[in-house]
C-alpha angles and dihedrals in degrees: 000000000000103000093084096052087052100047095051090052094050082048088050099053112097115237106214099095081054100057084035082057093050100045086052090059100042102061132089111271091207119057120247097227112025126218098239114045126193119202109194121240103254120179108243101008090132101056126264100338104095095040126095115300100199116030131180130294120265094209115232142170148058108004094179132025128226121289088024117140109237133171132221112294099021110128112233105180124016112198153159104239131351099304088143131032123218100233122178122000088001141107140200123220128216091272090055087259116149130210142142139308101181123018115256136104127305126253130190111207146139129228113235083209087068100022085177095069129075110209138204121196141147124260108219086213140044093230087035110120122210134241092049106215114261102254100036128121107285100239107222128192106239098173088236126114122211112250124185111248116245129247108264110225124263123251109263116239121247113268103022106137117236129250123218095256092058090073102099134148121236110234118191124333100322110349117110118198140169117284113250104240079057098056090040078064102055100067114086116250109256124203101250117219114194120229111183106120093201090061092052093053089050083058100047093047087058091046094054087041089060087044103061095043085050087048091036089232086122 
């Protein structure tokens, strides 16, 4: 009987304090900009001007000096830019450094066919000038060091004696060597220990065996 009652009052209630009260709950409680910001002291956070003024040297230039031996790989001038050229029997890395590509001896120069460049390469040679002209005889680097030939031996006359050492064996095409009952000689005689246990048990068996017939045990 009261229902209908109920129902008409709950239709006649306004809802705008009911959406107010969700909106309320619904929004942030802290502000999404506040009104104060802090920003934290960081070194450097404005660019370059808090960061070292004066570091420390790279060191660059000359490594080695002019007339110096290197060998392959040694770095012979560090530098910022091509101040310096690597010219013959040189290279030149990613940061402009240049070393060596053959071991020999350093040279400064500069090549009269490019007279803006200053060059740096290795000689192969300590009497070697550089640049080399432009149709000379390239030098190369064989690994191989002149040696004099020898005298080849004269023809023996007919009817010289022969001496021992003359006595020699023929190995190969043109290689003449010691025979070998000559080089089994040479070695000093050492007194030789066997060590074959078997062989000593052998022995020892035969040695008890002798025993016992002399004692009459056998």
């Amino acid at each position: 009987m009261f229902a209908p009652r109920i129902f008409s009052a709950f239709r006649a209630a306004p809802r705008a304090p009911i959406l107010r009260t969700a909106l309320l709950a619904a929004r942030p409680r802290t502000p999404l900009f506040p009104a104060i910001q802090s920003r934290p002291a960081t070194h450097a956070a404005a660019g370059r001007a808090n960061k070292a003024k004066d570091g420390p040297g790279k060191r660059l230039g000359a490594k080695k000096t002019a007339g110096e031996k290197v060998k392959t790989g040694m770095i012979i001038y560090r530098q910022r830019g091509t101040v310096w050229y690597p010219g013959e029997n040189a290279g030149m890395g990613r940061d402009h450094t240049i070393f060596a590509a053959a071991p020999g001896y350093v040279r400064y120069y500069k090549d009269p066919a490019q007279p803006k460049r200053k060059f740096i390469g290795i000689a192969l040679t300590e009497k070697q000038v550089l640049p080399s002209p432009p149709h000379a005889i390239r030098v190369r680097r064989l690994g191989m060091k002149a040696v004099p030939l020898e005298e080849e031996p004269r023809n023996v006359p007919f009817g010289t004696p022969l001496v021992r050492g003359d006595q020699v064996a023929k190995d190969g095409f043109y290689a003449y060597r010691t025979p070998n009952w000559r080089i089994g000689r040479m070695m000093p005689k050492v007194e030789v220990k066997n060590n074959n246990p078997f062989a000593r048990w052998q022995k020892k068996g035969k040695r008890n065996a002798a025993w016992k017939r002399r004692k009459g045990i056998a």
